[in-house]
N, C-alpha and C positions, 0 to 999 in steps of 0.2 A: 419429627417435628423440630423445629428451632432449636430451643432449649434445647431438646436433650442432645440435637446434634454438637450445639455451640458448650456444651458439658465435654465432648472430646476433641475440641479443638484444642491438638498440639501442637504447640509453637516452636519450630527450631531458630536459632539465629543464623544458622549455613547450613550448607550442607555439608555434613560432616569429612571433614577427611581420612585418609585410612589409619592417621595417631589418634585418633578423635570417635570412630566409628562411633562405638558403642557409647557417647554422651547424648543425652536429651534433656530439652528441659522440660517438665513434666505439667498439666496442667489439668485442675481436677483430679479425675478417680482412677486416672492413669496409673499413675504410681504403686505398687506390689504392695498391699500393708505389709509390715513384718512383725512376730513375735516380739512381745512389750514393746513397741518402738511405736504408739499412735498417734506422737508429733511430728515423730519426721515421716511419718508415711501421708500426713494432712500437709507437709512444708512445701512450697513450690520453687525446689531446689533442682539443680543439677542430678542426673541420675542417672545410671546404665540401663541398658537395653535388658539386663537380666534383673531388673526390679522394676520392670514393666507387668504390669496386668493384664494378659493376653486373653482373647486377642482385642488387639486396639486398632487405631488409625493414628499414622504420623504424619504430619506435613513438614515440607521443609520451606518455612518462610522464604527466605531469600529465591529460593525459586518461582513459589507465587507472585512474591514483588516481580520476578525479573516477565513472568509470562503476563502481568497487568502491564505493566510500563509496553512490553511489546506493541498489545493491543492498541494500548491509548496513543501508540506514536503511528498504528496502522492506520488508523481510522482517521489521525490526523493527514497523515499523505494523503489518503484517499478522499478529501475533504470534507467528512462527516465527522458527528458528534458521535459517540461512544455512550451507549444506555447498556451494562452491564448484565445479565443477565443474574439473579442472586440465590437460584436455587441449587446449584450445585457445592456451593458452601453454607448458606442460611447462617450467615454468622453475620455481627457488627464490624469483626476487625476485618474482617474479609470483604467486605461488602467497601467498607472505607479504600485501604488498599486498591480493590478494583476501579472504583472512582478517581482514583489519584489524591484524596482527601476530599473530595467538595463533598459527599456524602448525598448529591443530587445526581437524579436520570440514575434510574434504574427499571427492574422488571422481576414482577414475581410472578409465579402460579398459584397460588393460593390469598387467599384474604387475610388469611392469617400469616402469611407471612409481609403482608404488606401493613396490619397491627404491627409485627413485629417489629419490622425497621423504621414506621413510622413512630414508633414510645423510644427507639432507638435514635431519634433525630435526622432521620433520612427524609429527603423530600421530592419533588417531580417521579411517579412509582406509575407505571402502567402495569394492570391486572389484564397481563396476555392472556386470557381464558375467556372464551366469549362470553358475556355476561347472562344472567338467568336473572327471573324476577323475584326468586327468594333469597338473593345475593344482593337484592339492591339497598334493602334497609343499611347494612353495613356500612356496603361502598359509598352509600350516602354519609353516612358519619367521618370515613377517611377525609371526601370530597372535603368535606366542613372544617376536618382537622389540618390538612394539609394546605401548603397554598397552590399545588398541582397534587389531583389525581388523577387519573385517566382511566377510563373503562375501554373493554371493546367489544363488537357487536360483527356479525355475520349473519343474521337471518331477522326477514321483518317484523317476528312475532315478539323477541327479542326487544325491539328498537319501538315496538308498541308499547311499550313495558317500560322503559326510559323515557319514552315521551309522555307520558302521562302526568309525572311532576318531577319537579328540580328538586336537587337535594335541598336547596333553601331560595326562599328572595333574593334575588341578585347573585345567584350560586350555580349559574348553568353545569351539567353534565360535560365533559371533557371527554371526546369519545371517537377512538379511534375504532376503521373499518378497517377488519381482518380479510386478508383477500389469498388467495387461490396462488402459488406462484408455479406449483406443478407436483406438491409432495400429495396432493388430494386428500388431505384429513380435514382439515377446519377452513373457512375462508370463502369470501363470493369469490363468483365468476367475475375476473374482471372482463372479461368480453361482453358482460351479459347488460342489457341496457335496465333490467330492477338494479343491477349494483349502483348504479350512478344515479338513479329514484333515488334509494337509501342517504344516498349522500346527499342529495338535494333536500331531502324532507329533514336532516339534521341543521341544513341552512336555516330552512325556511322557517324554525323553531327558536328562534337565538335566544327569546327567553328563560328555555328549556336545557337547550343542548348547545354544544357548539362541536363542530368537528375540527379534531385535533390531527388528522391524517390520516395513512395507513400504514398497516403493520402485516408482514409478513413474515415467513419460517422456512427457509429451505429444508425440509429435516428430509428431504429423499437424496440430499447428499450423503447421507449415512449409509446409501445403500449397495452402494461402486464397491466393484471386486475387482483382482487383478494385482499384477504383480506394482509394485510400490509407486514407481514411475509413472504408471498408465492409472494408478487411481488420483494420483496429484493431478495428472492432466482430466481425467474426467470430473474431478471435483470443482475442479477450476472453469469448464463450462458450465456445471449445474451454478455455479456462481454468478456465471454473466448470464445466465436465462432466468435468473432470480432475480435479479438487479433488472433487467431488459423488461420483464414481465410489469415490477414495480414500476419504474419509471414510464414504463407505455399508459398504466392504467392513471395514473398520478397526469400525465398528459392529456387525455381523454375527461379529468373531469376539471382541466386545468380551460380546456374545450370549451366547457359550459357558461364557463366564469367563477370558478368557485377555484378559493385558494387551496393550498393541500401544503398547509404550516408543516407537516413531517411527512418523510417519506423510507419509512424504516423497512430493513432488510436484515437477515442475520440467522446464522445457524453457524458453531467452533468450525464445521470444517467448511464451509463455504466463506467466513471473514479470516481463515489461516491461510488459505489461500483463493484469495481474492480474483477477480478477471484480470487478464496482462492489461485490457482497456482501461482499465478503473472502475468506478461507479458512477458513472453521467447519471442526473436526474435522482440520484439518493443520497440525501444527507443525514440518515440514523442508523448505526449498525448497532445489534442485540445478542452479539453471542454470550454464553456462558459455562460451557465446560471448559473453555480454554486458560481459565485460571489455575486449574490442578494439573487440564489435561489426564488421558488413561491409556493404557493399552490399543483400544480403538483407533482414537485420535490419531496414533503412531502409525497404525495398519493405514490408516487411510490421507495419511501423508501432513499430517496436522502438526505436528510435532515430530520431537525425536524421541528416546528414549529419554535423556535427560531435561527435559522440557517436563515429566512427568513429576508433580510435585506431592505425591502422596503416596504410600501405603501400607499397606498392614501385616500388622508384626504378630505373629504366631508363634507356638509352641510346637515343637517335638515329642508327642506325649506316649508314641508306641513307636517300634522299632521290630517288625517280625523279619529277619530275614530269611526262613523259610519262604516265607508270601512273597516276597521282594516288596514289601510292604512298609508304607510309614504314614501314621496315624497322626494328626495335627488338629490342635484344640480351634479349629475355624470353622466348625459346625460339619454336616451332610451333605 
C-alpha cells in the first residue's frame, strides 16, 4: 500500500561513486538500530551500507530525476502531454518529480491510491481500471474533491451504472473509454460499431457524464523475445500498432461528430521506444515503470543497465562451501 511503500522510500542525492560507494542517506526504518544508540538509529543522517537493515530497497534520486526529465522531453518531441503513471513508486516525492513539479495528470490503479495523492495535492488523476458500480460511491467523492477526476469504462453494463447519476449537480462524470489496442485483456473492440454506441450514449447524457476520450495499454509489448536488437525493433512496431490502432478508433468516432478531448496511449516499453513515424493522432502518453526502470525494461530494450534506479540491498547470512552454497537474508 502507499504508506508502507512511501515508509521505505530511500533517497540518495547521486549515485554513488566508488569513494563514496557505501554512503546513503537513510529515511525511516532503514537505518540498523544499534546497541544504546536509539537516537541516532531514529536520526536521518548519512550512513553506510553496513548500518542498513536488510533487506531494504534503495533508490538513487538523481537517476529517477534524470529517467522523469527523459520522458517529459519524449513526450514533448513526440507532441503529447505526459500522464505519469504512479503505481510503480506510490510515493508524493515521486509522483512530484515525474510530473516535473505540476503535481497534475497522473494515473493510478487503485482508489486508494488516487485518496492517496489526492490528501497529497495532486490533481487531473485517471482511475485506469474499468469502473464497477461499488467503486462508484468513492470515485464520486474524489470527482467532488478534485477539479478533474476521470473514471473509465469498457462494457455497457458498467456505463449503465455511471449513467444513472452524477456524482453531484453540475458535476458530470469524466469518463474515458478503454479500448482494445491488441494486448487483449481489458478494452472494446474499436472495430465494433456497440464501441462507438457507448461513446455516443456518453454524449447524449452531458448532464450525467461527459466523455473525456480514450485510453489504452500496450502491455503485449512486454512480451517480445529475442536477442537485444530484434526486441528494440519489435517493441518499436507494437508501438506504432498501438498508436495506429488509437488514432484510427479516435478517427472513426471523430466520423460521428463527437470530439475525442484525449487520445492516450502508453505502456514503459512502447513510450522508450516510440514509432521512428511518431505518434500522428495521439496526444497522452501513460507510461510508468520507466521512472525506476528494472531488469526487464533492459531485456527488452527500454533502458540500460544504468538507467536502472533501484535496488535491494541484502545480507550475506550463510556461507556453506561444501554446497557451493550462499544463504541471503531476501527471503525463499
Amino acid at each position: 500500500d502507499g504508506h508502507r511503500r512511501r515508509k521505505w522510500f530511500l533517497a540518495m542525492t547521486k549515485r554513488p561513486s566508488t569513494a563514496n560507494a557505501d554512503r546513503v542517506r537513510c529515511v525511516g526504518p532503514a537505518k540498523l538500530p544499534r546497541w544504546n544508540s536509539a537516537s541516532e538509529a531514529a536520526s536521518d543522517a548519512n550512513c553506510c551500507v553496513a548500518d542498513l537493515q536488510t533487506p531494504c530497497y534503495i533508490l538513487y534520486k538523481s537517476i529517477l530525476e534524470r529517467n522523469a526529465q527523459r520522458m517529459l522531453d519524449r513526450a514533448a518531441h513526440l507532441g503529447c502531454m505526459l500522464r505519469p503513471h504512479v503505481k510503480t513508486h506510490k510515493t508524493l516525492q515521486g509522483g512530484i518529480i515525474c510530473t516535473g513539479g505540476t503535481k497534475r495528470r497522473i494515473v493510478v490503479s487503485t482508489l486508494a491510491e488516487a485518496q492517496f495523492f489526492a490528501d497529497g495535492g495532486f490533481d487531473d488523476i485517471i482511475y485506469a481500471v474499468p469502473i464497477t458500480a461499488d467503486k462508484l460511491p468513492l470515485a464520486a467523492a474524489l470527482a467532488l474533491k478534485l477539479q478533474a477526476f476521470h473514471i473509465t469504462v469498457d462494457h455497457r453494463d458498467a456505463l449503465d451504472a455511471v449513467l444513472e447519476r452524477a456524482p453531484a449537480i453540475g458535476k458530470p462524470w469524466s469518463v474515458f473509454l478503454m479500448m482494445d489496442c491488441g494486448y487483449g485483456r481489458d478494452g472494446v473492440d474499436p472495430t465494433d460499431p456497440d464501441s462507438i454506441t457507448m461513446v455516443r450514449r456518453l454524449t447524449e447524457n452531458a448532464g450525467v457524464a461527459a466523455f473525456a476520450g480514450i485510453y489504452t495499454h500496450g502491455g503485449h509489448s512486454y512480451d517480445h523475445e529475442g536477442t537485444d536488437g530484434d526486441i528494440a525493433l519489435k517493441v518499436r512496431e507494437t508501438a506504432a500498432e498501438e498508436a495506429q490502432a488509437a488514432a484510427a478508433f479516435a478517427k472513426r468516432i471523430k466520423g460521428e461528430g463527437i470530439d475525442v478531448p484525449v487520445v492516450g496511449i502508453g505502456s514503459t516499453p512502447t513510450c522508450s521506444n516510440p514509432p521512428s513515424q511518431g505518434l500522428e493522432g495521439v496526444n497522452e502518453m501513460h507510461p510508468g515503470n520507466y521512472c525506476y526502470y528494472d531488469v526487464m525494461q533492459e531485456r527488452l530494450g527500454s533502458c540500460t543497465e544504468e538507467d536502472i534506479a533501484v535496488r535491494v540491498v541484502m545480507r550475506v547470512i550463510g556461507h556453506y562451501p561444501k554446497k557451493n552454497l550462499l544463504l541471503v537474508d531476501m527471503g525463499w
